[in-house]
N, C-alpha and C positions, 0 to 999 in steps of 0.2 A: 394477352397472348405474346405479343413482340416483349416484353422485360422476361417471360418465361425463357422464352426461345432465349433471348440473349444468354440470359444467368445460364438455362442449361449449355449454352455452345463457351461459356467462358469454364464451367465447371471439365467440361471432355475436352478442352484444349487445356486447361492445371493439368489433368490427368498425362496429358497426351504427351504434355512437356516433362511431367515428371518421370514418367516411364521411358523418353527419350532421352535424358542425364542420367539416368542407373546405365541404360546399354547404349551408351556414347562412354560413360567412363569404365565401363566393362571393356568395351571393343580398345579404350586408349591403352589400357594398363593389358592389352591379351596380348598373346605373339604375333609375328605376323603373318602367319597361317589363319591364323583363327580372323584377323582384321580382313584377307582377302574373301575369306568365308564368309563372312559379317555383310561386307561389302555387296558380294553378289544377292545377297538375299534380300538387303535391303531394296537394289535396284529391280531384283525381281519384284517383291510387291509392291512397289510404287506402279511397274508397270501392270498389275493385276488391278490394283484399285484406279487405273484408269480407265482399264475396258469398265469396270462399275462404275465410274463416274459416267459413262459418255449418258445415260439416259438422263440423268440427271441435268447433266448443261443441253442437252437439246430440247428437252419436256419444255415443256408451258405448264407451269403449275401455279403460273397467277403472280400478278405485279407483287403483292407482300411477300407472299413465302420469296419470292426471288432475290429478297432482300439476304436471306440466309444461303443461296446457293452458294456461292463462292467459297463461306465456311465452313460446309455440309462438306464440299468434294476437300477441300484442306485438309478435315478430319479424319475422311477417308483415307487419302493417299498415306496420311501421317501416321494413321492406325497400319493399312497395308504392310508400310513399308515395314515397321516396325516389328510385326506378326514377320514375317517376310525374313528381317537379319535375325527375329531367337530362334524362328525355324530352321535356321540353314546352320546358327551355331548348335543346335542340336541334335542336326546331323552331322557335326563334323568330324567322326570319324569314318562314318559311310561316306563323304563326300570324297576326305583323303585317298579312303582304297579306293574310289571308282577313278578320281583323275590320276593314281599315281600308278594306276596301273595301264596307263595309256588310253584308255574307251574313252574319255571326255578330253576336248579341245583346251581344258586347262593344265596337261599333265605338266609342262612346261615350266607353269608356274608354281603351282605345288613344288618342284623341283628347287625352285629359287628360292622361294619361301622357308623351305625346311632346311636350307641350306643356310638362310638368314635366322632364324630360328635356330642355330648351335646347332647344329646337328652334328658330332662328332664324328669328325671326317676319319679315315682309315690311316694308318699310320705308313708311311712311305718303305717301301720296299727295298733294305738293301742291298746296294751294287755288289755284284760276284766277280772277286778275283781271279782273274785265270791264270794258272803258271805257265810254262813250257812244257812239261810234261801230262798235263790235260787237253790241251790244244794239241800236241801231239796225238795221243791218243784217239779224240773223234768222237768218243761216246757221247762227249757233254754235248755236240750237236742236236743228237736223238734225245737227249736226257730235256736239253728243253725245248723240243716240239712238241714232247708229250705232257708239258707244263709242269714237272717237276721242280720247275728252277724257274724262280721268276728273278723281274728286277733286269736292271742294265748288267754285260758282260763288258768288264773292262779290262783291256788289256795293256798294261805299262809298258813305255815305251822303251825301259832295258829289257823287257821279255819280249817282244820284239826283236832287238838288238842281237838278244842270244839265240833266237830263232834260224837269225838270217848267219849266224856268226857256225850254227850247228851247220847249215843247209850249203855252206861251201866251205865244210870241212874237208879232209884230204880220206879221209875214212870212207868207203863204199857207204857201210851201214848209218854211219851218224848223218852224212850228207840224205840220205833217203830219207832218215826219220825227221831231219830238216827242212826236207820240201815239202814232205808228207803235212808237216805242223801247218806252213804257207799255206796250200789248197785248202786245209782246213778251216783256216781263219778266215783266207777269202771267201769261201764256200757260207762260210757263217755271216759276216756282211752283208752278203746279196740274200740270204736267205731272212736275218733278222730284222738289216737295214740299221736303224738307228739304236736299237738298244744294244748295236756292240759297239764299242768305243775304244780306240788308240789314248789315251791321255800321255802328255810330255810328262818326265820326271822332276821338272824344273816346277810345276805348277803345284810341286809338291814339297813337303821341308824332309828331303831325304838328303843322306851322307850317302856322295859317291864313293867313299871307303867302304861303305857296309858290303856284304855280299848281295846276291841275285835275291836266296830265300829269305833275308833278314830286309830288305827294302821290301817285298812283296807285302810281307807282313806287317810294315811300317804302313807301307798302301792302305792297306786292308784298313789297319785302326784311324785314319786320319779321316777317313773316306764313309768309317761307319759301316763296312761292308764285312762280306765273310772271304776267304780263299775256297777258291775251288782249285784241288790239286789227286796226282796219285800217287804223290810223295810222301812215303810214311815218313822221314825224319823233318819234311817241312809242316806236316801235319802235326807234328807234338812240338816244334818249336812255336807254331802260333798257338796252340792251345796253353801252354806258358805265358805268351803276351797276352791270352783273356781276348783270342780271337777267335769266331766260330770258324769250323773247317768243314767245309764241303769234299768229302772224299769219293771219288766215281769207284774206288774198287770196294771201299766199303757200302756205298748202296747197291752194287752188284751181288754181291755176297749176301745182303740180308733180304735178296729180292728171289735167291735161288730155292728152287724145294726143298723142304723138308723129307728128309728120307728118314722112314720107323725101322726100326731094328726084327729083323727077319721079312723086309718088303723085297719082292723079287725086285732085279733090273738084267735086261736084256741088251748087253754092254758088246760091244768088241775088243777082244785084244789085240792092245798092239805093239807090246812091245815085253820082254822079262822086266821082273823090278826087281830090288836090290836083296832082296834075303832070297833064300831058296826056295825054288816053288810059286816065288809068285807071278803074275801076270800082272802087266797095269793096261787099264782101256780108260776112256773119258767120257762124260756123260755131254749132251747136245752145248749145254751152259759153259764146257770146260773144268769141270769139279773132276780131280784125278778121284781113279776107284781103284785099289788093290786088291785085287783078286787071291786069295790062296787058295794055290793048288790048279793056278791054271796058265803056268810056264809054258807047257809043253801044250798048250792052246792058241801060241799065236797067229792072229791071222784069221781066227774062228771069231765067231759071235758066237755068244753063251747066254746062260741062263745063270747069275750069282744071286746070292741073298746078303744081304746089308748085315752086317753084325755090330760096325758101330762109327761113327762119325769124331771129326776132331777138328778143331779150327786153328789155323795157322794164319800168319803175317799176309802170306800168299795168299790164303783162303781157305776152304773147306778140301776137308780127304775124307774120301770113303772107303772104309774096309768090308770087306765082302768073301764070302766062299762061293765054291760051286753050289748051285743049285742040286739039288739030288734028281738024277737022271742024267746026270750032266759028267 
């Protein structure tokens, strides 16, 4: 009986060994998502096939058989654990969505793991150049709370320079639109914090001969970023250097209603327009509307009907008649 016992406990440890070098060199050669997976399952059934061991080391089953205990629970724990790591590699896709979606205390790792595992990281968000005449403007503020705009706002420090150079001009108007630019920029600092950025010109390989809009653009390409502007001529000069352009009056305009051809609009006139007869009023957006036939209207609100739309540099124009009853 004891050479039985033996040969069979050397036969299920060959076994036990052999099945434990297929998934040891399964687990060495896998990512390492699938080895922290492995890992835990293994540690699981070691610790399952101990609660099964314990009857076994406390039992009294007699001086010979106890010859074999020690072997018995070896087997066990070896089998366990082993049952334990292909079970948990077999759930490794169930195990991924449960920890990575935060419910288990490993979401953490999974994190790391897949991170370690190549996971192709997201491609870095280019910085947006802001000119003078967008920071004047204001819009681009709202434009990125509403996350249209992502990435650092950086603003160079000759645009700056011609900021502060507008804003104690001798001109009423240029001096307003130059303080006006300031509060805005401040305003946008305290509001974004660090994703807006002053950078000096010197940390850059700009020619102080160039102009304002041709270093901006030099920015932009050195920097990997786009201009944000509502300069139509500094807008076609970077699209020549193979720079994208961020335009605030052209996402204005593509963001306005569509008006169908014979759709009422319930407009006010407010002023005569240039040929005879007509009226011009504005819609809430600022899109002019030409009215024919409603000169002698001003100062009324009306009923018009749309008869046809046209796009200009400016933006959109709507032509329109009276409404009938009108």
């Amino acid at each position: 009986m004891a050479a039985i016992g033996v040969m069979t406990g050397v036969l299920v440890a060959e076994m036990l060994l052999q099945a434990f070098l297929r998934t040891l060199g399964r687990i060495v050669s896998a990512q390492p998502l699938d080895r922290a997976i492995g890992a835990a399952g293994l540690m699981l059934g070691v610790l399952i096939g101990s609660a099964i061991c314990v009857p076994f080391a406390i039992a009294s089953i007699g001086s010979q058989a106890s010859v074999f205990r020690p072997l018995l629970i070896v087997g066990i724990l070896g089998m366990a654990g082993i049952i334990g790591m292909l079970f948990a590699l077999g759930l490794r896709e169930e195990l991924s969505q449960f920890l990575a979606t935060g419910r288990g205390v490993g979401a953490g790792v999974i994190e790391v793991a897949a991170q370690a595992e190549g996971t192709r990281a997201q491609p870095p968000i280019p910085p947006k150049i802001l000119d003078t005449s967008v920071i004047i403007d204001g819009r681009i503020a709202s434009v990125r709370e509403t996350g249209f705009i992502e990435g650092e706002l950086i603003i160079p420090s000759f645009v700056l320079s011609e900021l502060q150079h507008i804003a104690d001009s001798a001109d009423p108007q240029r001096r307003k639109r130059g303080r006006r630019g300031l509060i805005m920029l401040n305003k946008m600092q305290k509001d974004f914090g660090d994703d807006v950025r002053v950078i000096n010109e010197t940390e850059l390989d700009l020619s102080d001969t160039d102009e304002v809009d041709i270093r901006l653009v030099h920015t932009a390409k050195q920097m990997g970023g786009a201009v944000v502007t509502n300069d139509f001529n500094l807008s076609k000069v970077a699209e020549l250097h193979g720079v994208q352009v961020l335009n605030v009056n052209e996402l204005a305009n593509a963001l306005k209603p569509v008006l169908l051809h014979g759709e009422d609009l319930r407009i006010s006139v407010v002023k005569v327009g240039r040929e005879a007869g007509q009226g011009v009023g504005y819609l809430e957006d600022g899109t002019m509307v030409v009215i024919e036939g409603a000169a002698d209207r001003v100062g009324d609100e009306v009923w018009a009907s749309v008869t046809s739309m046209i796009q200009t540099v400016a933006g959109k124009m709507v032509f329109a008649s009276l409404a009938e009853g009108e």
